[in-house]
N, C-alpha and C positions, 0 to 999 in steps of 0.2 A: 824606138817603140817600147821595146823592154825598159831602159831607165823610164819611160814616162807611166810604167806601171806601178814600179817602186814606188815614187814620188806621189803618184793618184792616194795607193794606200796610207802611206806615212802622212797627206797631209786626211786622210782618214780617221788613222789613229788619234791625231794630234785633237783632232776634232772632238773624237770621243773624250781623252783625258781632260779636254776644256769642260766639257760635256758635263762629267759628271763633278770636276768642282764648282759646278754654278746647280740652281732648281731646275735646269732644264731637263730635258727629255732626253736620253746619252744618245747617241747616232750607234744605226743596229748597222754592225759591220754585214755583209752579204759574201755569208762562206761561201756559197757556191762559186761566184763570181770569184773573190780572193783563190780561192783555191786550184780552179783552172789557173787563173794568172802564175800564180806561185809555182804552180808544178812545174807549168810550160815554161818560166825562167831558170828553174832549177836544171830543166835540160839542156838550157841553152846555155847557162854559165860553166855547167859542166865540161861540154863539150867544146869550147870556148878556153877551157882551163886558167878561167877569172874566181879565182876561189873568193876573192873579196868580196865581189858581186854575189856570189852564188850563199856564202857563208850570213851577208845580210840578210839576202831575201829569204832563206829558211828563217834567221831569228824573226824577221817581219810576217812571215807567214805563221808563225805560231803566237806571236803576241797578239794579232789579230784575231785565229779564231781557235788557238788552243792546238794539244795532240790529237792528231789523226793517222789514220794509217797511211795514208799518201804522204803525209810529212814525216814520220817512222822511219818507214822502208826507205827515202832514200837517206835519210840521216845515217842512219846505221852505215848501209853499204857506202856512202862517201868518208864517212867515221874509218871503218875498217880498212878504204883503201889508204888513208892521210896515215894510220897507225894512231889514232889517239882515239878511239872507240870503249868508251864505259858502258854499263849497264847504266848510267842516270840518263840516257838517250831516249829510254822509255820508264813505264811504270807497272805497277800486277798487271793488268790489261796489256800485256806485251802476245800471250796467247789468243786472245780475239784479234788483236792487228795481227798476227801472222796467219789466223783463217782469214781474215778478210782478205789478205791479200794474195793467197792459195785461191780462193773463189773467183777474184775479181780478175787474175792472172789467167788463169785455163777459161774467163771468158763471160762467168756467173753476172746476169746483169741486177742482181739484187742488191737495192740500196749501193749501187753503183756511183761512185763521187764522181764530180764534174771534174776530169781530166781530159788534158789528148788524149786521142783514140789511143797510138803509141805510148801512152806512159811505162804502162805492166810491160811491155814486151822491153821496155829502153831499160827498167829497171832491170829485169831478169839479164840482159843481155851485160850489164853492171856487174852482176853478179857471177856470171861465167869466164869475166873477164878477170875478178879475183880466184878463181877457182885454182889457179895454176901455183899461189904463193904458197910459202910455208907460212902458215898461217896459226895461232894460238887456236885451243881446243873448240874454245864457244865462240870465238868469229869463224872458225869452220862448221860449224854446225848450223850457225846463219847464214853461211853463203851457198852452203850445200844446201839449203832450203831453200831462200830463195833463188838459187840458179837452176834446180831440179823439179822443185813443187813438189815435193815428194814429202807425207810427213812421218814417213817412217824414218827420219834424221831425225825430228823428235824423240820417236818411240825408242831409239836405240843410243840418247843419250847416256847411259849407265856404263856405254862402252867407253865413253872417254871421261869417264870422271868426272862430272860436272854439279854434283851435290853441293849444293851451298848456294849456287850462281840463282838470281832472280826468274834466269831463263827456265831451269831445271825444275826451282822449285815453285813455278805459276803454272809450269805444266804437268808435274804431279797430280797437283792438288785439282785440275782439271781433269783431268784422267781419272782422280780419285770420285771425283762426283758424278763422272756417268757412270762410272765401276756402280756407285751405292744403289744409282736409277735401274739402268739396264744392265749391267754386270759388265765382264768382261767375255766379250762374244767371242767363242771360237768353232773350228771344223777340224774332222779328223776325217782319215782312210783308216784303213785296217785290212788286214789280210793276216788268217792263221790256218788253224783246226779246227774241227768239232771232233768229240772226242766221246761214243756213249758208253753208260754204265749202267750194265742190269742186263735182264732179258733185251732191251733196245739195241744192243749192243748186236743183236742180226744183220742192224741197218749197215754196221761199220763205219769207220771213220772219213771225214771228209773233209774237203780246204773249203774256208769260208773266207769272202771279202763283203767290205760294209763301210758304216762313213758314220759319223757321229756330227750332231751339231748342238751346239748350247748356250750356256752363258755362266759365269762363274762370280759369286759374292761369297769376296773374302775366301772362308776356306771350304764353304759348300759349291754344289756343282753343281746344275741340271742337265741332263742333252738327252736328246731324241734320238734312236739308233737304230741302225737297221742291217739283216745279214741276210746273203744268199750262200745256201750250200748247195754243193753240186756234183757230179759223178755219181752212178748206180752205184747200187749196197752191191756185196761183195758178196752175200748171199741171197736165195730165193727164199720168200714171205708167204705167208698165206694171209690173205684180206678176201670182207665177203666184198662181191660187188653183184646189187641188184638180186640178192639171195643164194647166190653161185660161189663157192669160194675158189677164186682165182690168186694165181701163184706168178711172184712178180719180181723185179729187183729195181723196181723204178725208185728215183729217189730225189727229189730236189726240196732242200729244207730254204725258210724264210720266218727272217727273225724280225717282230717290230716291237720297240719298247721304248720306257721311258726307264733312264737309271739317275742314282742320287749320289754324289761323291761328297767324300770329306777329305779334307788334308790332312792326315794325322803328323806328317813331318816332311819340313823342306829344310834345306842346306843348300846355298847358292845355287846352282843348277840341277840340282838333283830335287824330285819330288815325290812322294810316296801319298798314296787315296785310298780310304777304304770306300769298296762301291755296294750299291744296293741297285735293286731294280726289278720291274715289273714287266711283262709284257705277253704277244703272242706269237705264237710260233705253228707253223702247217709244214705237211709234208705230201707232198703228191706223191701217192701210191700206184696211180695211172693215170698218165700223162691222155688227154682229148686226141682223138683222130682229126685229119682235117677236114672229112665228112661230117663230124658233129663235136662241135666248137666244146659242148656243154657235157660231153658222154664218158670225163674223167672221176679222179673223186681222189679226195687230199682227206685228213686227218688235222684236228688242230688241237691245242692245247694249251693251258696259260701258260706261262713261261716267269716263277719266281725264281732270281739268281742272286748271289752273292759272289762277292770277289777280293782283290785287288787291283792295282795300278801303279804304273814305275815311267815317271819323266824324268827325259834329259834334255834341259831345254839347250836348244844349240845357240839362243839367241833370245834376245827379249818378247822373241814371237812366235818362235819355229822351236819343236819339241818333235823327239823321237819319244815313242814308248814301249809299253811291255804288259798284256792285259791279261789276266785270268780269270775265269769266273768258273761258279758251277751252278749246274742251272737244272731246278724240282723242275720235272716234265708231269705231265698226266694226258699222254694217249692214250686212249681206249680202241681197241681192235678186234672184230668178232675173225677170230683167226688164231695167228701168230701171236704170242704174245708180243709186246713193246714196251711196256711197261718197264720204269728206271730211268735215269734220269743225266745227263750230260755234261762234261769239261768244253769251257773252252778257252782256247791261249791263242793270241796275236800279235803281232805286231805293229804299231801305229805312227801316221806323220801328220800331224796338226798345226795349228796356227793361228794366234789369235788375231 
């Protein structure tokens, strides 16, 4: 039954190339149908270990209806395991075949090619079955993709050298064009001090934790951030409340802002930002009873800072840091004074 599929196609082909040397109408080969056929003998000559049979019917399956990612993926990984595996396997489009076959792999029925159910899982299971060779850089970085689905083997191409290779630099240059669209998105933690200066300085110091998220073009930066501080002041305040001035050491600060980075200098892992940013900042001075939800009262103020920033990325995704800012307060307090304005230094772990 498999040879009489071969034979179906080829006298297909044959029909077609009559086809178009005469005025007739060329006969439309039908990928879908060609394509189940093809994959499902690709598995069976495989496992079969008829490489002649198996070596035809891909060249038959592509002269038919061209490259596709079902014909790709397994060229490649049969390529890799024989040891005579080029880059002329595929072409620029080698990064779309390998989302398609990420999607189609974990299950995505989008634009789903007429395959065995089993193809993705027979493929994958191809590929774990190379996983164990010593293997050149970029057939490891193929097999580790496709045996894991993972595309942070992509992302962390840089680690093995791979500058030059077709693979490396189709994936670049995609990466470089969502970079232009949507940036390059990342999230931070953070955890440091707040640190006040001036009369504010009642309040005392306090550890603050927070989390940033943004997106990055080129050498500017946006992210949206946010801090909570915490522990009572270390001394007692006076604030009016309700026209009574009452004396307190409540203290819980909260930071929301928008900040702006620029990269003024990188050197392989190392990166240095100058930062800007806007935001607001509150401070409860008495904390609501649980008799009356609403019977507290906080103080707020805008919140313009200025800084720096210091990354070490550990990896092409993952970065420690090192934050400082100083940040104009304007509290106003019929009381104590507050007035003066705040440091703060952190430490940070992000990830693009």
């Amino acid at each position: 039954m498999k040879k009489g599929y071969l034979f179906f196609l080829f006298f297909l082909l044959i029909s077609e190339l009559r086809a178009q040397d005469s005025v007739a109408t060329p006969y439309q080969v039908d990928c879908d149908q060609v394509t189940y056929q093809f994959s499902d003998m690709a598995t069976y000559y495989y496992g079969q270990y008829n490489d002649d049979s198996l070596q035809y019917a891909l060249a038959a399956w592509e002269a038919a209806c061209g490259v596709s990612e079902p014909l790709v993926s397994f060229k490649v990984l049969y390529a890799i395991e024989k040891g005579n595996f080029t880059e002329t396997l595929y072409d620029e489009n080698i990064v779309r075949y390998l989302q398609e076959y990420l999607a189609r792999a974990e299950g995505s029925t989008d634009n789903y090619p007429n395959v065995p159910a089993d193809y993705y899982q027979y493929l994958r299971d191809m590929a774990k079955g190379l996983k164990p060779l010593s293997l050149p850089p970029l057939e490891r970085v193929l097999v580790d993709y496709y045996a894991t689905l993972n595309e942070d083997v992509l992302d962390n191409m840089d680690s093995v050298q791979l500058s030059g290779t077709l693979l490396y630099d189709s994936y670049t240059a995609y990466k470089q064009r969502m970079y232009n669209l949507f940036g390059r998105f990342h999230i931070s933690v953070e955890a440091g001090a707040w640190i006040p200066d001036g009369d504010i300085d009642v309040l005392g110091s306090h550890p603050l934790i927070g989390f940033q998220m943004g997106s990055q073009w080129k050498k500017i930066s946006v992210d949206l951030g946010m801090s909570i501080r915490f522990t009572n002041a270390p001394n007692y305040y006076d604030v009016d409340y309700y026209g009574t001035t009452v004396s307190t050491n409540q203290h819980t600060g909260v930071y929301i802002g928008l900040d702006v980075g620029y990269i003024f200098k990188q050197a392989r892992s190392h990166q240095f930002r100058v930062l800007g940013g806007i935001g607001y900042d509150a401070i409860t001075v008495i904390r609501s009873t649980d008799e009356e939800q609403y019977n507290g009262k906080f103080l707020s103020s805008v919140n313009l800072n200025g800084g720096m920033s210091y990354r070490y990325y550990l990896s092409r995704k993952h970065y420690l840091g090192l934050i400082g800012k100083y940040n104009l307060l304007f509290f106003k307090n019929s009381g104590t004074s507050l007035a003066g304005n705040a440091f703060t230094i952190s430490l940070a772990y992000g990830f693009h």
